[in-house]
Backbone bond lengths (Angstrom), bond angles and torsions (degrees), N, CA, C in turn:
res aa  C-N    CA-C-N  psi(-1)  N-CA   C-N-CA  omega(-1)  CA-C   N-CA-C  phi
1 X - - - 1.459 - - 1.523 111.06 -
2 X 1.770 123.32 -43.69 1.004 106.47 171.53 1.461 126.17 -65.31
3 X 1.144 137.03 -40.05 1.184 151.00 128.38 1.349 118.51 3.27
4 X 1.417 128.32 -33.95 1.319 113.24 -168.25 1.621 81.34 -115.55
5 X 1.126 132.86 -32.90 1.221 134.60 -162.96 1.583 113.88 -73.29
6 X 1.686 106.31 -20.52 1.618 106.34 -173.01 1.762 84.28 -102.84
7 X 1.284 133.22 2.74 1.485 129.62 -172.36 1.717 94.35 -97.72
8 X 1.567 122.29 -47.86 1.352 85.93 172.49 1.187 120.53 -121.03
9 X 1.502 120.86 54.46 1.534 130.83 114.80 0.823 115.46 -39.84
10 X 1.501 118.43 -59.94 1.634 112.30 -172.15 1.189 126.22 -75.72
11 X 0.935 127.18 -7.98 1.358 135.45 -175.41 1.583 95.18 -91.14
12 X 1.172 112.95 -65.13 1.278 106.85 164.92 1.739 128.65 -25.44
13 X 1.192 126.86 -62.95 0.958 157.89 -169.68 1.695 108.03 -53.13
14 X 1.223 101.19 -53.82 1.792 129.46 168.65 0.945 114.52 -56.16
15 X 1.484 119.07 -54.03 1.760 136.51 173.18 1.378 98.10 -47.92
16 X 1.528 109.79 -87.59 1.541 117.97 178.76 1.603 113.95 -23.30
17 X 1.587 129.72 -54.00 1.220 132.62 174.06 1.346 127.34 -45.02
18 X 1.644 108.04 -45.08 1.322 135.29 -172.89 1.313 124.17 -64.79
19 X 1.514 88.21 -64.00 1.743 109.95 168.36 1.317 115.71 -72.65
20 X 1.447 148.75 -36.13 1.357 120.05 -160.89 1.604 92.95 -129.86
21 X 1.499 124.84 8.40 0.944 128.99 -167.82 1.951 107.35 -86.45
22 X 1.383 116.37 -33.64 1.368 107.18 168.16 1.779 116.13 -89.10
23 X 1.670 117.76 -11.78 1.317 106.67 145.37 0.964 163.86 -20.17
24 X 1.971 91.73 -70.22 1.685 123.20 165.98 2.061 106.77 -62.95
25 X 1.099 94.53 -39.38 1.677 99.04 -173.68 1.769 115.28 -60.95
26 X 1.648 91.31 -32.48 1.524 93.04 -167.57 1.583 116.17 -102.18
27 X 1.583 96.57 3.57 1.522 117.93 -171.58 1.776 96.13 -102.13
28 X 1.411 116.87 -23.48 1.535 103.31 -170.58 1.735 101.59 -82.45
29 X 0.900 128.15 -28.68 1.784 148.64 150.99 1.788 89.54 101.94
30 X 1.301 134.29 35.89 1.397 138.39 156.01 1.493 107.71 -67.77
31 X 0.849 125.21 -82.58 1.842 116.70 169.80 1.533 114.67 -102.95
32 X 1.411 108.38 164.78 1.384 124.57 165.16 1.517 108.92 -99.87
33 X 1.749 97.00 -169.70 1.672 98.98 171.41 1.342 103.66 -113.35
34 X 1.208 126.08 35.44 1.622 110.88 178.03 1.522 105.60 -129.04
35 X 1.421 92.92 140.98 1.300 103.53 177.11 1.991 113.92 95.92
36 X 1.562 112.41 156.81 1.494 95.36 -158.26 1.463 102.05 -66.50
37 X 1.410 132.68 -20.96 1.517 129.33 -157.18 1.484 89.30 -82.39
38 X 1.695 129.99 -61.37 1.410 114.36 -169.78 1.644 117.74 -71.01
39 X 1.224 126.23 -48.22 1.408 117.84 178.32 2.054 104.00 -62.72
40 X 1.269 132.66 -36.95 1.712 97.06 150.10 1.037 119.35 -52.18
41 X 1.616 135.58 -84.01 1.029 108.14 172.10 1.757 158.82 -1.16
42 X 1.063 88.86 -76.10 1.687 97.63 163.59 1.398 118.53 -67.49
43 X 1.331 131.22 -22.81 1.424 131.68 173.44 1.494 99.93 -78.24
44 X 1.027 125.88 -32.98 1.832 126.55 -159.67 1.599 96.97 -67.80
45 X 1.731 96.61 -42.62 1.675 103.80 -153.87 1.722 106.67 -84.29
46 X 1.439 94.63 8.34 1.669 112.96 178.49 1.311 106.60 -94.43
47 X 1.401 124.56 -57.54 1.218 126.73 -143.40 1.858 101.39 -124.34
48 X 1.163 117.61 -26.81 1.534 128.80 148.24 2.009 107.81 -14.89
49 X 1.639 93.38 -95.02 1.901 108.82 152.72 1.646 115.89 -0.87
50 X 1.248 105.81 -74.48 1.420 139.25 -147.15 1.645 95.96 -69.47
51 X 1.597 102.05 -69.67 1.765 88.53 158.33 1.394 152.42 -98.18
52 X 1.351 102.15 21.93 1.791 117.52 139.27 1.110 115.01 -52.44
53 X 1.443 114.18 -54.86 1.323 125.55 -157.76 1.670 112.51 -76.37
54 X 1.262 122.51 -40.88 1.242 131.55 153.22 1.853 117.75 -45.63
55 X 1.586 113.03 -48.99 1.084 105.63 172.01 1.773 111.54 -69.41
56 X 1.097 130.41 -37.84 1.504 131.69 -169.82 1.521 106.44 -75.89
57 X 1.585 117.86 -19.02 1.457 108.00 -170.03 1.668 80.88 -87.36
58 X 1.413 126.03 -73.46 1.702 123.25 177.56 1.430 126.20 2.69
59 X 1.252 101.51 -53.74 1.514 139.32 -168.51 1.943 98.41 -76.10
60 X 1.477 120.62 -43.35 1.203 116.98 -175.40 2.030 108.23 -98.37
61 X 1.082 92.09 -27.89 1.270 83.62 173.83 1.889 111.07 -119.42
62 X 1.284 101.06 67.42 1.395 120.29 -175.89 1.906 124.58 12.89
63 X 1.314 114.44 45.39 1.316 133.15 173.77 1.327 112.40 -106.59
64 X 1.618 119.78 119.09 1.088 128.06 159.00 1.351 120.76 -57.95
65 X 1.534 112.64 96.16 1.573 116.66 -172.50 1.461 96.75 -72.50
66 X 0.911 148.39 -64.46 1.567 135.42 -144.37 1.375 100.26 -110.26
67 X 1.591 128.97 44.03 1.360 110.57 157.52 1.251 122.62 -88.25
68 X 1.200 120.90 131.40 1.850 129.17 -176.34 1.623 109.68 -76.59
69 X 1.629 113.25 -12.92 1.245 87.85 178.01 1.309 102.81 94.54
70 X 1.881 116.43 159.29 1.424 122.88 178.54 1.447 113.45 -81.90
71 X 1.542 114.41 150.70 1.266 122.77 -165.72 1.634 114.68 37.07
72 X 0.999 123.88 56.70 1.445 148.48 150.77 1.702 115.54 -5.87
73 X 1.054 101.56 -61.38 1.549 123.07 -174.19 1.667 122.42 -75.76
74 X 1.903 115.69 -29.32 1.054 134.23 158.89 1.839 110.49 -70.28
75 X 1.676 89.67 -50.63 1.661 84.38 -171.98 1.790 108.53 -61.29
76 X 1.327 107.53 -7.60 1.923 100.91 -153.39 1.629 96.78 -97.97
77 X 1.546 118.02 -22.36 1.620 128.80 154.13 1.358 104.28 -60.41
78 X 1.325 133.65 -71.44 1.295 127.97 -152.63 1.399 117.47 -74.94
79 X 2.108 112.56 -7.39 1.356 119.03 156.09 1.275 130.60 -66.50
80 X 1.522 107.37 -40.38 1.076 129.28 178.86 1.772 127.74 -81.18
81 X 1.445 114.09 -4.94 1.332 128.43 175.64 1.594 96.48 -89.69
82 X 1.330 112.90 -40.07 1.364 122.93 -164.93 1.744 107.72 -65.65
83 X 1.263 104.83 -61.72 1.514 123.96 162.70 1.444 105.81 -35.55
84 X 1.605 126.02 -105.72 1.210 107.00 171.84 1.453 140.31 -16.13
85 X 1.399 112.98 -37.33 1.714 98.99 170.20 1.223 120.28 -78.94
86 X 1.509 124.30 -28.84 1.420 120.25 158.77 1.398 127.80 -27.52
87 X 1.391 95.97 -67.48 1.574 131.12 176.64 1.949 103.37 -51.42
88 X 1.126 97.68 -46.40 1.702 91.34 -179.92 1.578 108.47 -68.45
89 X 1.418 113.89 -71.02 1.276 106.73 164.58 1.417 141.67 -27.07
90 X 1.211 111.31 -23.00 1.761 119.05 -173.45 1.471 90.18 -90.44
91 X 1.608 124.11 -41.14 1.384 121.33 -160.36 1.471 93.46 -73.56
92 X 1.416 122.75 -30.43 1.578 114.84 -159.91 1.798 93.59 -76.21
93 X 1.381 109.78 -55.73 1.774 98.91 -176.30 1.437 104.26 -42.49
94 X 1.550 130.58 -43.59 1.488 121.46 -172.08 1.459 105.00 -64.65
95 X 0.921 119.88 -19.03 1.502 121.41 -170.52 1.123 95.35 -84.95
96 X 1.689 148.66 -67.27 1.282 178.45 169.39 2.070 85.80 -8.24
97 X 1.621 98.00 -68.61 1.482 131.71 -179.57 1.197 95.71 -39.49
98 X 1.353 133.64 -65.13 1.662 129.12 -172.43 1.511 88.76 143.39
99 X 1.588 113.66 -61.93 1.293 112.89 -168.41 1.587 144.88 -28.52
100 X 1.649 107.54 -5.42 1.061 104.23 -156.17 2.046 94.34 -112.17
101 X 1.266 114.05 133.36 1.396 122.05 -179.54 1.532 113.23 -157.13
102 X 1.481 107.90 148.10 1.652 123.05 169.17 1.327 108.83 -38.80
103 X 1.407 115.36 138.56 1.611 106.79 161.77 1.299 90.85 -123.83
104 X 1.830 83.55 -169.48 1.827 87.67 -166.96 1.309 128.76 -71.47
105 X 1.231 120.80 8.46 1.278 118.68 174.19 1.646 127.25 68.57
106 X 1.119 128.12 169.46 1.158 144.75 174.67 1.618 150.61 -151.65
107 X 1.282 122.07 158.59 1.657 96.32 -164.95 1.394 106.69 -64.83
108 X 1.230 101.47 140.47 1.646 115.30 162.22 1.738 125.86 -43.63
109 X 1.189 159.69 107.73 1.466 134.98 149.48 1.870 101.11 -116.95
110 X 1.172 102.49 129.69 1.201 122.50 173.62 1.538 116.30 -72.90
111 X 1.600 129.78 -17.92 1.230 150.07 152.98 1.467 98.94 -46.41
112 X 1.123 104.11 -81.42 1.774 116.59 -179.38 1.479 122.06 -28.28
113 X 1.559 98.43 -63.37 1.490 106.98 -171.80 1.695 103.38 -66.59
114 X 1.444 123.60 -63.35 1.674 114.46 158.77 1.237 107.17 -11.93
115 X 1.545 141.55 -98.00 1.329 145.23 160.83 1.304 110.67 21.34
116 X 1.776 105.92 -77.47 1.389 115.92 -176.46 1.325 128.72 -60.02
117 X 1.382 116.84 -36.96 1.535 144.36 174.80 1.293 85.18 -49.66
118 X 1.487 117.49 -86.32 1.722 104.56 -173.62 1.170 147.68 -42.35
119 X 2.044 97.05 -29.16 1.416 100.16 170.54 1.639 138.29 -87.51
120 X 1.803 85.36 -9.63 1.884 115.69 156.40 1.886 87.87 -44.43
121 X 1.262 67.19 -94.20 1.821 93.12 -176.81 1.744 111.37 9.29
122 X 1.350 97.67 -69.38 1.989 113.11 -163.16 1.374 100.75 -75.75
123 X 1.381 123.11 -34.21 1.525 129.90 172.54 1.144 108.81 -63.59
124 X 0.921 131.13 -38.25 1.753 126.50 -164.15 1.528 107.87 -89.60
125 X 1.916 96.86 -48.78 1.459 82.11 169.29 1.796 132.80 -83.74
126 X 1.115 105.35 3.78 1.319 99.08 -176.34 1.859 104.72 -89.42
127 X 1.700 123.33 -12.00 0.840 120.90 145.59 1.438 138.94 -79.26
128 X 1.122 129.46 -9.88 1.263 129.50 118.32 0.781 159.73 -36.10
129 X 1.695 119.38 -28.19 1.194 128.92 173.62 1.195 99.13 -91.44
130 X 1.517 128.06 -30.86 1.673 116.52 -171.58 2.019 115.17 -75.84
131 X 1.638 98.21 -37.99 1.021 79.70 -176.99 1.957 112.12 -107.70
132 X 1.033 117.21 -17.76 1.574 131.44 172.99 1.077 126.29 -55.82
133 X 1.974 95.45 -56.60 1.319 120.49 168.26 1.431 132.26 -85.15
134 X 1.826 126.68 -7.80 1.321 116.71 -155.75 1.932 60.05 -132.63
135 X 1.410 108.17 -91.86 1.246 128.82 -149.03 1.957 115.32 -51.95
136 X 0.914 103.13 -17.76 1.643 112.72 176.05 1.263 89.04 -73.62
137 X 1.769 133.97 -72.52 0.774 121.12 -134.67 1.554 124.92 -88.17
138 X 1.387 101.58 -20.57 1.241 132.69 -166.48 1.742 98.66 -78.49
139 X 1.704 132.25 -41.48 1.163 131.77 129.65 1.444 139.80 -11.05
140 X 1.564 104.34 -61.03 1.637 123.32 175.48 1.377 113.21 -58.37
141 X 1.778 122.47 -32.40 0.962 121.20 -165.06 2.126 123.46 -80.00
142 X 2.030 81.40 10.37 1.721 76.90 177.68 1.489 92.59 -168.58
143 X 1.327 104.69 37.96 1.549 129.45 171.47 1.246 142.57 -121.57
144 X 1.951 83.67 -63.16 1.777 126.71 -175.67 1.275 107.48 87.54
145 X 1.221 99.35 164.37 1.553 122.42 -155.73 1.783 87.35 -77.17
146 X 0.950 130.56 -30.98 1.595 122.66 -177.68 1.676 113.01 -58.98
147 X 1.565 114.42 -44.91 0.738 106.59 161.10 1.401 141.79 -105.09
148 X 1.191 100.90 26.80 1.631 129.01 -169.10 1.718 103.29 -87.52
149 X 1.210 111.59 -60.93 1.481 116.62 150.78 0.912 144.57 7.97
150 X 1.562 105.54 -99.58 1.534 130.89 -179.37 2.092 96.72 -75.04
151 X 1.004 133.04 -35.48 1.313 106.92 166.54 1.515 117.99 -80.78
152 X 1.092 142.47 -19.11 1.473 128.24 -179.74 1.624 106.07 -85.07
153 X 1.439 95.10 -22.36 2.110 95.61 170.64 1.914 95.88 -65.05
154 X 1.266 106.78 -66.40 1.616 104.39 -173.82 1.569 114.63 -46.66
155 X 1.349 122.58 -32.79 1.620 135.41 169.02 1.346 87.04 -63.07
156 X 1.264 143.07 -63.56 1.292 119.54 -146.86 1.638 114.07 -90.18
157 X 1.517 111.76 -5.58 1.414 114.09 167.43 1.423 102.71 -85.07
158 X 0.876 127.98 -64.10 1.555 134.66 -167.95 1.803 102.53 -55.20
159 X 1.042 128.99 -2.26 1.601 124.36 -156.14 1.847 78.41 -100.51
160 X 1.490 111.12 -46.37 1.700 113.61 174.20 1.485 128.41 -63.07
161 X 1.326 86.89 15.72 1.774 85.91 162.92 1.077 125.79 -103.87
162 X 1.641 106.63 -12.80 1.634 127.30 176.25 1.541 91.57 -72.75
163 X 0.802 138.42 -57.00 1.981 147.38 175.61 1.508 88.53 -42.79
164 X 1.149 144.48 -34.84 1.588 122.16 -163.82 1.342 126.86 121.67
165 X 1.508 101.81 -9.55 1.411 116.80 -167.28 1.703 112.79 -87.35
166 X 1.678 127.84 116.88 1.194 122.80 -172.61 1.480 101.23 -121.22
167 X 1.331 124.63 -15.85 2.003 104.02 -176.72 1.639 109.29 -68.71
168 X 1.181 81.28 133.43 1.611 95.25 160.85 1.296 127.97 -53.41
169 X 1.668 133.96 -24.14 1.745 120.30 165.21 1.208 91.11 -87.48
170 X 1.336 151.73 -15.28 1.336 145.24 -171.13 1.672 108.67 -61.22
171 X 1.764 100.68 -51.75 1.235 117.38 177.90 1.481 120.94 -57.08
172 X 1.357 102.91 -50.34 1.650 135.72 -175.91 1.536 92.34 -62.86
173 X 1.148 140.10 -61.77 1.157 145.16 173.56 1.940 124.64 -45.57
174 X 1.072 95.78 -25.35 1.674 113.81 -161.50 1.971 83.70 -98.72
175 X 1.457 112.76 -43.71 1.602 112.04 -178.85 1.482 96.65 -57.55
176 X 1.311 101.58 -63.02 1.885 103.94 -147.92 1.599 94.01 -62.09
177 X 1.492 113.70 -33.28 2.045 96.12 -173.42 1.890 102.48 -81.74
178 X 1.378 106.01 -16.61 1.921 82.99 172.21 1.786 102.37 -76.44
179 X 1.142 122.13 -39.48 1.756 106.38 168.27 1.358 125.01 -41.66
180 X 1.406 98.06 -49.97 1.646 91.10 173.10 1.781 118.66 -59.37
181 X 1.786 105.67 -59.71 1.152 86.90 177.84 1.574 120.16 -78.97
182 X 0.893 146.91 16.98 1.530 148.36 151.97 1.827 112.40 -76.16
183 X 1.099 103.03 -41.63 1.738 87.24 155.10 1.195 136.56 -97.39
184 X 1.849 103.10 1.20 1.691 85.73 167.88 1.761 105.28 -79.69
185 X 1.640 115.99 -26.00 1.571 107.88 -178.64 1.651 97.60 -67.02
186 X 0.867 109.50 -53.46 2.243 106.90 165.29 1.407 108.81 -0.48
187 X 1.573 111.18 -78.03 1.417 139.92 -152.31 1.216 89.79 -80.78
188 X 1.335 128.78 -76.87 1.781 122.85 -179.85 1.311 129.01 -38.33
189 X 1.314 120.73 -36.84 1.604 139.89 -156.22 1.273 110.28 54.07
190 X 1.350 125.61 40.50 1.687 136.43 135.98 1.163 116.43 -172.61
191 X 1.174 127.79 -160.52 1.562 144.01 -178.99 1.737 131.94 -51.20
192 X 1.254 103.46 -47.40 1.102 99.73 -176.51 1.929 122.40 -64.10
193 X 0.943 112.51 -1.93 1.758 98.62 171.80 1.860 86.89 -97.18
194 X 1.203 153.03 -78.19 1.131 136.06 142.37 1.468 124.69 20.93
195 X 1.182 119.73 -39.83 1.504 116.62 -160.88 1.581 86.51 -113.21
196 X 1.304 132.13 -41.17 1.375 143.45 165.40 1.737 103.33 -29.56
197 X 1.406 84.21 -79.77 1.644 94.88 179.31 1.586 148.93 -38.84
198 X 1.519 87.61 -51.20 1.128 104.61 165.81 2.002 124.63 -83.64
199 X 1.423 89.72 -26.86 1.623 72.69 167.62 1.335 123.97 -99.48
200 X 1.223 117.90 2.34 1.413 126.73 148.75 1.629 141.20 -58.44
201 X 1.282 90.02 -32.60 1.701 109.98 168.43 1.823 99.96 -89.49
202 X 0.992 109.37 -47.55 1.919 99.35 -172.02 1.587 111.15 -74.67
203 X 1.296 118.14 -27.54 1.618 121.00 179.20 1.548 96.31 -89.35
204 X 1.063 128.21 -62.48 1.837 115.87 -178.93 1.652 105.56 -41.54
205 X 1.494 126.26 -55.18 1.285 129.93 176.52 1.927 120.61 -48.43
206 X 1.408 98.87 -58.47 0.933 102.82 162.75 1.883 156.58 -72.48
207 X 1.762 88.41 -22.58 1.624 107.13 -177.44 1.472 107.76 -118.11
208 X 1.481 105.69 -14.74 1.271 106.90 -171.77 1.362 131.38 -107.54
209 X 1.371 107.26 -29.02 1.506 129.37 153.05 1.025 117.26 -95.51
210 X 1.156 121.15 -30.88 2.135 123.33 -168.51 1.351 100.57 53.81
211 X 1.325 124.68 58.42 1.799 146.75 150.66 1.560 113.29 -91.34
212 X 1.824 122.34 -1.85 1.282 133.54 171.32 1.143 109.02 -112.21
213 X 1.228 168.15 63.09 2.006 105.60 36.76 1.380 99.54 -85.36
214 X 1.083 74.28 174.04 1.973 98.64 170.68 1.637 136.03 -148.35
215 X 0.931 110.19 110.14 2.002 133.71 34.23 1.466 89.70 -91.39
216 X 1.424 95.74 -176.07 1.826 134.10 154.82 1.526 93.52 93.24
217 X 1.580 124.68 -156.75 1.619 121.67 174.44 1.699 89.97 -132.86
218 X 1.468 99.60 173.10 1.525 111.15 -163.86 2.063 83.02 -95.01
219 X 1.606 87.09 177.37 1.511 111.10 -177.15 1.727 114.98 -43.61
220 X 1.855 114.58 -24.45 1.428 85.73 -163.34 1.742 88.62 -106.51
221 X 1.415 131.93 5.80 1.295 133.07 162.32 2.012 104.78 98.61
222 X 1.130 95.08 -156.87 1.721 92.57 -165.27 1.555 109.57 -159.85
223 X 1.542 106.45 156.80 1.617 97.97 -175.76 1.495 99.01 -74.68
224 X 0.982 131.31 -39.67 1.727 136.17 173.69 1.357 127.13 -131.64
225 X 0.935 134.95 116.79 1.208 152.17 -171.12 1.847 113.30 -64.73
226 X 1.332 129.54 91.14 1.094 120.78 156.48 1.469 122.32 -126.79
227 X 1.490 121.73 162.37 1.709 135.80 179.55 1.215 114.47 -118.30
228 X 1.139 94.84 127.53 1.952 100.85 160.57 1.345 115.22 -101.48
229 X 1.509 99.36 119.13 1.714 122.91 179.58 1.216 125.02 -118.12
230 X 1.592 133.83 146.85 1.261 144.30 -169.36 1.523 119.40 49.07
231 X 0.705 175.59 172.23 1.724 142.93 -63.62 1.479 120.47 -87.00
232 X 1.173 104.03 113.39 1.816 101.41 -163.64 1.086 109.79 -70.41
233 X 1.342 128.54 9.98 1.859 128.41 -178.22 1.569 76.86 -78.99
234 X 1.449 134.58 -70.74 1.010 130.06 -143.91 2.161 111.79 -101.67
235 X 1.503 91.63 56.82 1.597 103.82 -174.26 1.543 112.52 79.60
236 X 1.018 128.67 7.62 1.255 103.86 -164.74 1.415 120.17 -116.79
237 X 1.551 100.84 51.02 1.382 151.57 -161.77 1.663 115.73 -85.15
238 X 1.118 135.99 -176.76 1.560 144.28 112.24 1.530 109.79 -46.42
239 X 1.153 97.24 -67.84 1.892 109.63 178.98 1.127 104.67 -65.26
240 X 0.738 139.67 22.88 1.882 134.53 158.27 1.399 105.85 52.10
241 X 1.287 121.86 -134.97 1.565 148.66 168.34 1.069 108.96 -69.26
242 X 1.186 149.98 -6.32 2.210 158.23 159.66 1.677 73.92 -58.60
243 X 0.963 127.64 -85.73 1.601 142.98 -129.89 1.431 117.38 -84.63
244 X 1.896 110.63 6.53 1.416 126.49 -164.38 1.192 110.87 -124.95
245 X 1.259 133.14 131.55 1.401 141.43 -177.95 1.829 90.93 -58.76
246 X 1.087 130.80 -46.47 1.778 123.61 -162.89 1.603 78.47 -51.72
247 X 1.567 153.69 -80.53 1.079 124.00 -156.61 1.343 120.84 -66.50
248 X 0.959 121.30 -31.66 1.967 117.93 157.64 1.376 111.43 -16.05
249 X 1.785 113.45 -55.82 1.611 118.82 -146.66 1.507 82.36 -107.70
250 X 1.558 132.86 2.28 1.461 122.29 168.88 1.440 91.31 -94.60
251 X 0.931 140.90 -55.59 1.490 131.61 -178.20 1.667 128.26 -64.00
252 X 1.242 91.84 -15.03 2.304 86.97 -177.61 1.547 71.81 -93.31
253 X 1.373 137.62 -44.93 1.154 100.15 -169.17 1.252 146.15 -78.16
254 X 1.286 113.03 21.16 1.428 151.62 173.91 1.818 103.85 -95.92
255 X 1.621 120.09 -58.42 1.274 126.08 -174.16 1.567 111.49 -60.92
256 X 1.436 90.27 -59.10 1.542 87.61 -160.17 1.834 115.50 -62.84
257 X 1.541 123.39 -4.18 1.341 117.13 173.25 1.459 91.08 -88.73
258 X 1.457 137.21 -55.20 1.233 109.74 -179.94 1.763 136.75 -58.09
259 X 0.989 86.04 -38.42 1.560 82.03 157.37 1.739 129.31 -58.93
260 X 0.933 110.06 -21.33 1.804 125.92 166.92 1.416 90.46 -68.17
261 X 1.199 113.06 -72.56 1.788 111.48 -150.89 1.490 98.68 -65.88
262 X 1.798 136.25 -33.35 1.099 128.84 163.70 1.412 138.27 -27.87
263 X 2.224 93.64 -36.52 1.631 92.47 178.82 0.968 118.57 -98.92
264 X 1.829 108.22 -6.81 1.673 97.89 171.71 1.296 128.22 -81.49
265 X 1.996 108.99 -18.03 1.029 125.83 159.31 1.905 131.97 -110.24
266 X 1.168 112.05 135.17 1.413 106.35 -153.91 2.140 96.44 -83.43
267 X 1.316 92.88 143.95 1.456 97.18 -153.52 1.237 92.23 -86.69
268 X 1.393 138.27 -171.81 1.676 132.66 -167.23 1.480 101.32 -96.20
269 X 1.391 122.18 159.29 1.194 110.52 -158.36 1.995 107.61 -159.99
């Protein structure tokens, strides 16, 4: 009971952050989101919160929020190789689709994109640490990691509806990538293949293609500039690739081998 009771606190807690947390920011009229100074900004004062709060719940309900796990540095390559091929693959079906083309591009600053890299960086991991690192585990401990999983992936899709988010592959999409990264921290026994992964797929997407937003590129710019246009099953969306089956079939194909190797190997628990 305590266990489920300090689990949706947190969930709670996340929601509350999620949802009314870029409101209050954009309602006090101190910064905007455009441009590299306000979108850091406003992302920091989002996701900053988020992993305090992951470290302070850890801390109260005796979970090592930020452990990476053994060999740290191997697992955070072999997250991040994994991630990227997802990410390539989903772009190639959009490509396959038609949807995928050059846009107009923009000036380069290598200042900028650094910037962004870091602010990938604190975003990804501070969602990691809340739900990978605090909320997976803290679950497992009167569950197991089997079923520790598949509900903090569904917590962590469903928590994005408080953010605004209503399509259904959007959702479906947000499930199937917390499975992945919830069993690569599974398989590791912490964060770093997780933290690999996921910021490998959101910084290649975002800094590396400029497919985060869509069209055009966000505030800190991109090594190449491309858009996905005309059929929004397959990106050619607002939501880009969130909202496209091509990342569906980049992501099971990421899940469904880990889930194989899960049953031959017993995941941490």
């Amino acid at each position: 009971m305590r266990v489920a009771t300090a689990a949706a606190a947190g969930f709670t807690m996340a929601a509350l952050v999620v949802g009314f947390g870029p409101q209050l920011i954009a309602a006090s009229g101190v910064i905007g989101a455009d441009g590299v100074y306000g979108e850091t900004v406003f992302t920091l004062a989002i996701f900053v919160p988020l992993l305090v709060m992951a470290i302070v719940g850890g801390r109260l309900t005796g979970i090592a929020t930020l452990n990476l796990g053994a060999r740290p540095g191997v697992t955070l390559a072999q997250g991040a190789a994994i991630g990227l091929g997802g990410l390539l693959l989903a772009i190639g079906y959009a490509a396959i689709a038609g949807t995928l083309v050059r846009g107009a591009g923009a000036s380069l600053s290598i200042t900028s994109l650094a910037i962004g890299a870091v602010v990938v960086l604190i975003q990804v991991a501070a969602e990691e640490a809340y739900f990978r690192g605090w909320l997976q585990p803290l679950v497992a401990t009167a569950w197991g990691m089997r079923i520790a999983v598949p509900v903090v992936a569904l917590g962590f899709a469903l928590l994005h509806v408080a953010g605004g988010l209503r399509g259904p592959i959007e959702l479906l999409n947000l499930f199937v990538g917390g499975l992945v990264f919830g069993l690569l921290a599974a398989r590791g026994g912490g964060l770093a293949g997780a933290i690999g992964a996921h910021l490998a797929w959101n910084g290649a997407e975002q800094l590396g293609f400029g497919l985060d937003p869509n069209p055009g590129i966000g505030g800190y710019g991109a090594l190449v500039d491309y858009d996905l246009v005309g059929k929004a099953l397959w990106g050619g969306s607002d939501a880009g690739l969130n909202a496209s089956v091509a990342m569906t079939i980049g992501l099971l194909s990421l899940l469904v081998p880990l889930v194989l190797l899960s049953r031959r190997r017993p995941t941490q628990s």
